[in-house]
DSSP file (Angstrom, degrees, kcal/mol; ACC not computed):
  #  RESIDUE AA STRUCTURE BP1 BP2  ACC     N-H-->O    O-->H-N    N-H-->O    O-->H-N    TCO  KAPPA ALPHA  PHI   PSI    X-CA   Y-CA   Z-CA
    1    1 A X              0   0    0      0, 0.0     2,-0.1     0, 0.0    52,-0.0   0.000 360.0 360.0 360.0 125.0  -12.5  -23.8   -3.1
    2    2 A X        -     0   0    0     50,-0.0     2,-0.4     1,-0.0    50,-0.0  -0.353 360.0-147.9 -57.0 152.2   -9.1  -23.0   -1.7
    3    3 A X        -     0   0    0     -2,-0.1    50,-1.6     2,-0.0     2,-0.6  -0.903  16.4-141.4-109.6 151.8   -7.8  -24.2    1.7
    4    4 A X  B     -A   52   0A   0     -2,-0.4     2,-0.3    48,-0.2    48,-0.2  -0.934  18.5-165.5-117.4 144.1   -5.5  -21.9    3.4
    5    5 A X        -     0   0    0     46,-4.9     3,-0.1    -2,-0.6    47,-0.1  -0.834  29.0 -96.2-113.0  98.4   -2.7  -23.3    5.1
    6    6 A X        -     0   0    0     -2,-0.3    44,-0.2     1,-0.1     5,-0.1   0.122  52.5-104.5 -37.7 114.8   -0.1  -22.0    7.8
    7    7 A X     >> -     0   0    0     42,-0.7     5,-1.4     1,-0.1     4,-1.0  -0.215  21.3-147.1 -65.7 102.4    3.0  -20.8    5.9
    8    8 A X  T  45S+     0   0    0      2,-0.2    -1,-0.1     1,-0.2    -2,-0.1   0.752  94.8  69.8 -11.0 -50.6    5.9  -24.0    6.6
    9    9 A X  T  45S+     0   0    0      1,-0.3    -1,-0.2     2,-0.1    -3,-0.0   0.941 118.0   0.2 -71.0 -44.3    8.4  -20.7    6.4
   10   10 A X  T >45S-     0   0    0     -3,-0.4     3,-1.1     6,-0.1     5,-0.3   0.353  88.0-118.2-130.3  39.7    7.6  -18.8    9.4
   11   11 A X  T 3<5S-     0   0    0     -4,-1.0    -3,-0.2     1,-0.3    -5,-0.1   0.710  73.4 -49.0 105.9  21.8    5.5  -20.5   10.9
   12   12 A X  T 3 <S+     0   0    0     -5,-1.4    -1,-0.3     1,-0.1    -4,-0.1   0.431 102.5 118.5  73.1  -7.3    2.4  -17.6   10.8
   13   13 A X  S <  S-     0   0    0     -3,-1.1    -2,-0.1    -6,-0.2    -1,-0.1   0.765  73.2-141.9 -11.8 -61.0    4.5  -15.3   11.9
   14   14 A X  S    S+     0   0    0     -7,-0.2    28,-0.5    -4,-0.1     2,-0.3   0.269  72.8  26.2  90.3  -9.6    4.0  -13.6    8.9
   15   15 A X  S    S-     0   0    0     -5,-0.3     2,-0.2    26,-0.2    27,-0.2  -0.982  73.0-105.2-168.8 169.5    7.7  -12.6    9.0
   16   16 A X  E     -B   40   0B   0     24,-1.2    24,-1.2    25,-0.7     2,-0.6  -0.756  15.5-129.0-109.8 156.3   11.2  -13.3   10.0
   17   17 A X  E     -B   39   0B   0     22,-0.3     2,-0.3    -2,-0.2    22,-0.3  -0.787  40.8-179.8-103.8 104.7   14.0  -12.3   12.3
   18   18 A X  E     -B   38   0B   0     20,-3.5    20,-2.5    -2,-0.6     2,-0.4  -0.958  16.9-156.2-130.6 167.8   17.4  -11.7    9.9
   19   19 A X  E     -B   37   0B   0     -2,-0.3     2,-0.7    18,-0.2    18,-0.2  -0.960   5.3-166.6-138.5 128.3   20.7  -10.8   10.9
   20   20 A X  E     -B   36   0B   0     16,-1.4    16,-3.7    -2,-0.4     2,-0.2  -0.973   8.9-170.5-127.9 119.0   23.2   -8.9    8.3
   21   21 A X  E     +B   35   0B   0     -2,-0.7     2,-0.2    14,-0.2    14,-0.2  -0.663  23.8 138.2 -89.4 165.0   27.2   -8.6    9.3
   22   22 A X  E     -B   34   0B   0     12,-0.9    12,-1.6    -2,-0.2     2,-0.3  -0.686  47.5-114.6 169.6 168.2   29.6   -6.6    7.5
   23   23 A X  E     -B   33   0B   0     10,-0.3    10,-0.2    -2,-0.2     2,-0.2  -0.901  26.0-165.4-137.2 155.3   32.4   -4.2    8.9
   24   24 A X  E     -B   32   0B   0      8,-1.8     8,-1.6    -2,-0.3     2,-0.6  -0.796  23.0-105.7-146.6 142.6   32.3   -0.7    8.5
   25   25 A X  E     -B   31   0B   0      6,-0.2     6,-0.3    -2,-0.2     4,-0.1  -0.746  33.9-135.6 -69.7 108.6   35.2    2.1    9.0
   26   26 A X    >   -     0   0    0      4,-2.7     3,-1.5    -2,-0.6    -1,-0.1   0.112  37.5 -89.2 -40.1 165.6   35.1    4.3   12.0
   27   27 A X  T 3  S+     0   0    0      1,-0.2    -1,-0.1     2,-0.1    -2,-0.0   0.927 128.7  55.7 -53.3 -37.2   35.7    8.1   12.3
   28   28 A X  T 3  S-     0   0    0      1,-0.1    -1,-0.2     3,-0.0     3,-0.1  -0.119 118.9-104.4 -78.2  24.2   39.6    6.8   12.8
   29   29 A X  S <  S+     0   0    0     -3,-1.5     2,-0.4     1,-0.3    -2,-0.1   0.754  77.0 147.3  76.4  19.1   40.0    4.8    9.9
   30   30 A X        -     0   0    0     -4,-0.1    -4,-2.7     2,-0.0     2,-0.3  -0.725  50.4-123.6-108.1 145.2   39.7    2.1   12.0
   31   31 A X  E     -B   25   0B   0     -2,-0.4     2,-0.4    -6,-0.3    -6,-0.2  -0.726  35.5-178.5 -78.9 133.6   37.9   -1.4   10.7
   32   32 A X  E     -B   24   0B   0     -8,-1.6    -8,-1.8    -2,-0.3     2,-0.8  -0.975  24.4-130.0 -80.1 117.6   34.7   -2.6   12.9
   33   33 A X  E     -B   23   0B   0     -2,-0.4     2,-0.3   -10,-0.2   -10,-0.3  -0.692  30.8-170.0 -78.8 109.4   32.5   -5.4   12.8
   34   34 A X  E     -B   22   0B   0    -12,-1.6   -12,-0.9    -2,-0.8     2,-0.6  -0.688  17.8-152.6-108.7 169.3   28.8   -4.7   13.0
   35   35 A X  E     -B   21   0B   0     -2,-0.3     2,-0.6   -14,-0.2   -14,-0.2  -0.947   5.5-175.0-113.0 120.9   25.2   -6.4   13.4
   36   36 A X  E     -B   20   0B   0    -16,-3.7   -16,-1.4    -2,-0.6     2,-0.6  -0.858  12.0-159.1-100.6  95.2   22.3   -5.2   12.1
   37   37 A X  E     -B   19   0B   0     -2,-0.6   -18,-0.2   -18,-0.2     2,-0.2  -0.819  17.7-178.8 -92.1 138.4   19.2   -7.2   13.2
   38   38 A X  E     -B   18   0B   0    -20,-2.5   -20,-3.5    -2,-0.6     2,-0.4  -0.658  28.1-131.1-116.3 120.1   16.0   -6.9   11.1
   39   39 A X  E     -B   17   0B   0    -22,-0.3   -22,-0.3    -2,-0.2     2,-0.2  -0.934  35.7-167.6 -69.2 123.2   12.2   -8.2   10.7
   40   40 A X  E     -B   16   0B   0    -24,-1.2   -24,-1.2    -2,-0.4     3,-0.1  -0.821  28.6-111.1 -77.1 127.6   11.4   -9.3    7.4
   41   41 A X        -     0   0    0     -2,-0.2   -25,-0.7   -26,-0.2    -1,-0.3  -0.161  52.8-102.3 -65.7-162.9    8.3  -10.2    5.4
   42   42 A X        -     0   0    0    -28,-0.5     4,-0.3   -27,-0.2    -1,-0.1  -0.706  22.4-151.5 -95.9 137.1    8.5  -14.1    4.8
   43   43 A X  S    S+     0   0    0     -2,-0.3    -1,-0.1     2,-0.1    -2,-0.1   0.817  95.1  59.1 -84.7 -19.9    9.7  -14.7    1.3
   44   44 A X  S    S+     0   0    0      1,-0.2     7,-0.0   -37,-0.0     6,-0.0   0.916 128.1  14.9 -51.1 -65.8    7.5  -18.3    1.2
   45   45 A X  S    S-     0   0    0      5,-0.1    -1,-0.2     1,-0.0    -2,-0.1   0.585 102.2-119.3 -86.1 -28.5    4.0  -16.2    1.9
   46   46 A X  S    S-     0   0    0     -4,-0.3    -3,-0.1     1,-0.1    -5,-0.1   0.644  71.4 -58.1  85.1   4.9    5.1  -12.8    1.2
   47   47 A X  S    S+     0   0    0      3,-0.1    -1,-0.1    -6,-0.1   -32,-0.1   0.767 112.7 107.7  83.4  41.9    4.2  -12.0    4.6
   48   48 A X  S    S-     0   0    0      2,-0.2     3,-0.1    -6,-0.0     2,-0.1   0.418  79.3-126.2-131.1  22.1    0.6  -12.8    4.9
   49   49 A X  S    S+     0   0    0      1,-0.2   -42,-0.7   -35,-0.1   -35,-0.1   0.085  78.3  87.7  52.0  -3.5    1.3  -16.1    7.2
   50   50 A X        -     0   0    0    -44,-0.2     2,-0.3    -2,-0.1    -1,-0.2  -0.230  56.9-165.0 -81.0-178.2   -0.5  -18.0    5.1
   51   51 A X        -     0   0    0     -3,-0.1   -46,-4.9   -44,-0.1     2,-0.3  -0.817  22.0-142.2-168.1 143.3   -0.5  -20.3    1.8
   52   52 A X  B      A    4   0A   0     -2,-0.3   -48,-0.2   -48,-0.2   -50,-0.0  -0.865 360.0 360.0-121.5 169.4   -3.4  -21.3    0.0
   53   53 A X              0   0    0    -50,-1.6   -49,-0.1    -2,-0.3    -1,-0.1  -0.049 360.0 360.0-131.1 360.0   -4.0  -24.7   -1.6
């Protein structure tokens, strides 16, 4: 019999909170820094907030 256990990565979340930078050109050729932030599946669980044992 498995035991299921609450996934160490997020915490049962079932996913995560990421943040991607990079800078991007404007319409005026002009340089900008942007933020994208993101929800993510968990990579430990695969997004299913678990881990079995």
């Amino acid at each position: 019999m498995t035991e299921q256990q609450t996934c160490p990565g997020c915490g049962g979340a079932r996913g995560t909170e990421k943040t991607e930078h990079s800078v991007e050109t404007d319409g005026q050729g002009h340089q900008q820094p942007v933020r994208r932030t993101f929800w993510s599946p968990c990579s430990v669980c695969a997004g299913s907030g678990v881990l079995h044992r």
